[in-house]
Steps between C-alpha positions, in 0.01 A plus 500: 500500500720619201460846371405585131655757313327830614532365839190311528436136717427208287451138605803294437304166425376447211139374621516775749531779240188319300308534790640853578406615136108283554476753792605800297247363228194477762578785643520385865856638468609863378795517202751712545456783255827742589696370228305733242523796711914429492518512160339772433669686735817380378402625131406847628828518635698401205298781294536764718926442539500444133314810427737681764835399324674716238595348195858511591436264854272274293792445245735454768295235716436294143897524410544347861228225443652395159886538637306244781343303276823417216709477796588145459 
């Protein structure tokens, strides 16, 4: 069964994943709800390294990302 992005299964067949998502809807099958919980973890995260840079190291990393970016 292919994966979806946060690592989930999902049916590959089109009627399949109708009747996956009719399940879901009835509740006769639970929905995967840790995709939330990664966000918001991944948000807390960016604050508290943002809030932990100087100045100087958040200039540098955005010089790097532009020099990245206009690299072409």
């Amino acid at each position: 069964m292919p994966k979806g992005p946060q690592g989930q299964s999902r049916p590959a067949d089109s009627n399949a994943r109708a009747v996956h998502i009719a399940k879901i809807a009835t509740g006769e099958i639970e929905d995967d709800k840790n995709t939330t919980n990664r966000a918001k973890s991944g948000r807390a995260g960016a604050r508290a390294r943002a809030q932990k840079l100087t100045a100087a190291e958040r200039s540098k990393i955005a010089k790097k990302a532009a020099e990245a970016r206009w690299a072409e």
